[in-house]
C-alpha positions in Angstrom: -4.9 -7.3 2.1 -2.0 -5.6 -0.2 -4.2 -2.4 -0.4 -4.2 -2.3 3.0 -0.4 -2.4 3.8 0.4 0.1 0.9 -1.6 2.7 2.2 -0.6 2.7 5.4 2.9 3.1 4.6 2.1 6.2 3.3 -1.0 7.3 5.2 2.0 7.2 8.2 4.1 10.1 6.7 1.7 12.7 5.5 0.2 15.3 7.3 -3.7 15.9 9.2 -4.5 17.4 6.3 -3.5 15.4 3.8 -4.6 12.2 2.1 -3.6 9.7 -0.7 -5.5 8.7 -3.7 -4.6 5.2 -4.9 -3.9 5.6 -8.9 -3.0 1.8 -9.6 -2.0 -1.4 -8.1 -0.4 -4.1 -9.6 -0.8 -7.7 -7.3 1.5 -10.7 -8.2 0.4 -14.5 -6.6 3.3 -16.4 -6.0 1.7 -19.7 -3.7 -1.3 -20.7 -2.1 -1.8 -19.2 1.3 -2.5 -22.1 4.7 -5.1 -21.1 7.3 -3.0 -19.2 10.0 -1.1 -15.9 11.0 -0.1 -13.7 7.2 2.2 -10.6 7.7 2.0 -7.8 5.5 4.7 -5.6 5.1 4.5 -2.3 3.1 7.0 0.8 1.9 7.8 3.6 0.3 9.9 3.4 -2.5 10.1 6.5 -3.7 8.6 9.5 -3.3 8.6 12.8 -5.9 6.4 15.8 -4.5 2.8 14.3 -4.7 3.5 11.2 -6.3 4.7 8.4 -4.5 5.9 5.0 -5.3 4.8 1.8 -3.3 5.5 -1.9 -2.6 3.8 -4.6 0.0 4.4 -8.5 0.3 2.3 -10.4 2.4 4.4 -13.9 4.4 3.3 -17.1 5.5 4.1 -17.5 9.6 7.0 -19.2 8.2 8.1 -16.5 5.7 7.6 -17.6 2.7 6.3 -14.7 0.3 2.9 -15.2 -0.6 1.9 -12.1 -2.7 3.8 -9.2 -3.8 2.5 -5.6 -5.0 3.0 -2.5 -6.5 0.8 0.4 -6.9 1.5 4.4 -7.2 -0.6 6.5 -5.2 -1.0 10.6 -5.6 -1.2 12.8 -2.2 -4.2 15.2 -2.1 -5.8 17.3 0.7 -8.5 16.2 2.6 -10.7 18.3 1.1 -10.2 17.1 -2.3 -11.0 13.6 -1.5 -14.0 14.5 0.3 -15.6 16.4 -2.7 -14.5 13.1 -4.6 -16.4 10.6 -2.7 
């Protein structure tokens, strides 16, 4: 669920033809999660040409912080991450 609230952060802010490649992610557990509603929220941190710098926590309906993560993610065209796949 962190992966997918980091990327989208930065998916939001590029352009058509560009994508992001996901170079690590670091997840930290902090309490067990209940059955019901969780709420990811995701950011940029920083961003320096085509690196950029992430960050995501996921809540409890409640808001207590559940999960916290970090990852650092590279921007590449489209094209590159097709001939990747």
């Amino acid at each position: 669920m962190l992966f997918d609230t980091v990327g989208p952060a930065l998916l939001a802010t590029l352009a058509p033809d560009q994508f992001q490649s996901t170079m690590s992610l670091s997840v930290s557990f902090l309490r067990p999660v209940r059955p019901g509603r969780v709420i990811g929220k995701g950011r940029i941190v920083h961003r320096d040409g085509d690196l950029a710098f992430l960050e995501a926590a996921l809540a409890d309906s409640g808001g207590a912080v559940i999960a916290t993560a970090t990852a650092t993610a590279r921007v590449i065209s489209v094209d590159q991450a097709r001939s990747a796949a």
